[in-house]
C-alpha positions in Angstrom: 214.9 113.6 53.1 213.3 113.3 56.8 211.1 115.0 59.5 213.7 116.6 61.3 211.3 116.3 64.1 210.5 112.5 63.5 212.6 111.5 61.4 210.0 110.1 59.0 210.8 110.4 55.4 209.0 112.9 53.9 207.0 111.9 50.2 208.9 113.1 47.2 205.2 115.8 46.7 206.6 117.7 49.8 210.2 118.4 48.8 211.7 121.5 46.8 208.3 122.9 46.9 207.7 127.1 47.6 205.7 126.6 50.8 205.9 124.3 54.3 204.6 121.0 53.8 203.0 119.0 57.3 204.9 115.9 57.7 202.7 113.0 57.1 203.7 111.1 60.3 204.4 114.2 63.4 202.5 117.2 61.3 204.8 119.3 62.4 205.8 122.4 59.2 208.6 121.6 57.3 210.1 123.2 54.2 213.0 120.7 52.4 214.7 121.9 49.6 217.3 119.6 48.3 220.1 120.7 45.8 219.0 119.7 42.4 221.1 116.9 41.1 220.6 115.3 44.5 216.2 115.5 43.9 214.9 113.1 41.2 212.2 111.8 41.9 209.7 112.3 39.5 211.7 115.2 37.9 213.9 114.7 34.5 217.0 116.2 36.3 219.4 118.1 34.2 222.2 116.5 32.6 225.1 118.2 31.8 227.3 118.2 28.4 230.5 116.8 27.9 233.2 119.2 26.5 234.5 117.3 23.6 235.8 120.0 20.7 237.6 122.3 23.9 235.8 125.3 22.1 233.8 125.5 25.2 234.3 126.6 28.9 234.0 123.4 31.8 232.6 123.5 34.7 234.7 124.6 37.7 233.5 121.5 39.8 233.6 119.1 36.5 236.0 120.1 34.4 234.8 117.5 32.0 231.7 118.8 31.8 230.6 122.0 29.5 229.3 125.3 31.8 226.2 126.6 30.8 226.0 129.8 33.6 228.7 131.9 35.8 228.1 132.4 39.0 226.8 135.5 40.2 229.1 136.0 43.0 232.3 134.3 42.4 232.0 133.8 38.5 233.1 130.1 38.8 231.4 128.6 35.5 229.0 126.0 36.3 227.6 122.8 34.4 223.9 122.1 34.6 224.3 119.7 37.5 226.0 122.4 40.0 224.0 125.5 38.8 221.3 127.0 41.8 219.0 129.5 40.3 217.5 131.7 42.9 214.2 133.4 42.9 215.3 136.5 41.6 216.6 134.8 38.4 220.4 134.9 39.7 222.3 131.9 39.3 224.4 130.8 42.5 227.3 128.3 42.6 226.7 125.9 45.7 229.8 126.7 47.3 228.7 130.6 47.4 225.2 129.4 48.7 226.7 127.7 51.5 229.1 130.1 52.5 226.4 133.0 52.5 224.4 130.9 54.6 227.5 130.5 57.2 228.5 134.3 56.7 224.9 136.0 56.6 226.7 138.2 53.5 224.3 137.6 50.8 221.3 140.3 50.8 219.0 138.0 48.7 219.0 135.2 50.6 216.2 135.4 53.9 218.5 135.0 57.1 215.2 136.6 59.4 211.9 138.0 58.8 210.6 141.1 60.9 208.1 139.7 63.6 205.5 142.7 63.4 202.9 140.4 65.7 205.6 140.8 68.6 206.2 144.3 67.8 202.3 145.5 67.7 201.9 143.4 70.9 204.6 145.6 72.8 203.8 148.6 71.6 200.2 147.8 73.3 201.5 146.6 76.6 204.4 148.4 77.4 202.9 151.9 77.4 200.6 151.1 79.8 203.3 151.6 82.1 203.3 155.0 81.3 200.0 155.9 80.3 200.0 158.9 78.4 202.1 157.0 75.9 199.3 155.2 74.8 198.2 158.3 73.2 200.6 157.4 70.7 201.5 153.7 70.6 198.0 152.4 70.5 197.1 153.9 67.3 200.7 152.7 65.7 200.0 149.3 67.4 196.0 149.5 65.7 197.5 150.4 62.3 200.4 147.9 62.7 197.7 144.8 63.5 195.1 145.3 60.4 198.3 146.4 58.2 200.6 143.2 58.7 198.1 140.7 59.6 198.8 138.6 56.3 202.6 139.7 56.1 205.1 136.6 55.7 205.6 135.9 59.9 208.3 134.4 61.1 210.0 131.4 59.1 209.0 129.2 61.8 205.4 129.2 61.7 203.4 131.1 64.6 200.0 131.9 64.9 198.3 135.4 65.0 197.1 135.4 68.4 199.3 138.2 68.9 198.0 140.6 66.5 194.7 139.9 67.9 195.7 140.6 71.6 197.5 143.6 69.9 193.9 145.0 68.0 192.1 144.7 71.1 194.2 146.2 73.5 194.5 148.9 71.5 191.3 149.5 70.7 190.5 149.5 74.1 193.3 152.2 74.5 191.6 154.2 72.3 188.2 153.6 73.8 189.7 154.6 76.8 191.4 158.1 75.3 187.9 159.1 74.1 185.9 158.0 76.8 188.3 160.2 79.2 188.0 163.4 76.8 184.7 162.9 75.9 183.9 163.3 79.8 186.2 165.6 80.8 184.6 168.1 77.7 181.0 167.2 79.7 
């Protein structure tokens, strides 16, 4: 597997792993998470049984070879070699991976991730367009900054500059909202 950036292969340490890995040559984030049978290196990789007596079911992919799990969409059987196990436990046929990919029809696969940084950003700027809004969206934005500032963000990774810029401009909002009615009461 490579850098898609560099094209540099990446060591065997920094694939199918749960987190972005920098790439050793460009150190840009990359995530590579190869289909099982196709991985190896320094993994015993599953073999899969033979079906000699016909008492058992074959795979739909090798017929020759005995299934061991269904899969959880389209209930094809499926031999060690072709099963995908999923994070929840469910176990996924490679065909029905791909096509949820293409399709975007599988709920437990992560096609986007909310991007809360952008979201408490606007809600601090745009209002002060219209400032009595402010009154409103700067708290939200406040509580939106300290609540999702370790939250997953996007699956490209960015930094948290804009929940910063989002905290401070809102605080200042607020300073603002009781600066004005603390002198209007005086």
């Amino acid at each position: 597997m490579d850098c898609p950036r560099c094209h540099t292969p990446l060591a065997p340490a920094n694939i199918n792993t749960d987190r972005f890995e920098r790439c050793p040559s460009c150190g840009a984030h990359v995530r590579a998470d190869l289909f099982p049978a196709a991985f190896s290196a320094g993994k015993k990789t599953e073999t899969a049984e033979k079906v000699i007596d016909g008492s058992g079911s074959g795979c739909f992919y090798h017929p020759d070879k005995k299934a061991v799990v269904h899969c959880g969409s389209c209930g094809r059987f499926l031999c060690a070699l072709c099963d995908v196990e999923l994070s929840a436990g469910e176990h996924i046929c490679f065909s029905c991976l791909e096509t949820g990919k293409k399709k975007k029809k599988r709920v437990d696969l992560e096609h986007h991730r909310t991007l809360y940084d952008g979201i408490a950003l606007r809600l601090a700027t745009i209002p002060l367009l219209i400032f009595w809004f402010t009154l409103i969206t700067a708290p939200v934005a406040l509580y939106m900054s300290i609540r999702y500032y370790r939250a997953p963000g996007s699956i490209i990774p960015r930094t948290r500059v804009r929940f910063i810029a989002a905290g401070i401009l809102s605080a200042c909002q607020i300073a603002g909202w009781i600066a004005g009615i603390y002198m209007i009461a005086t």
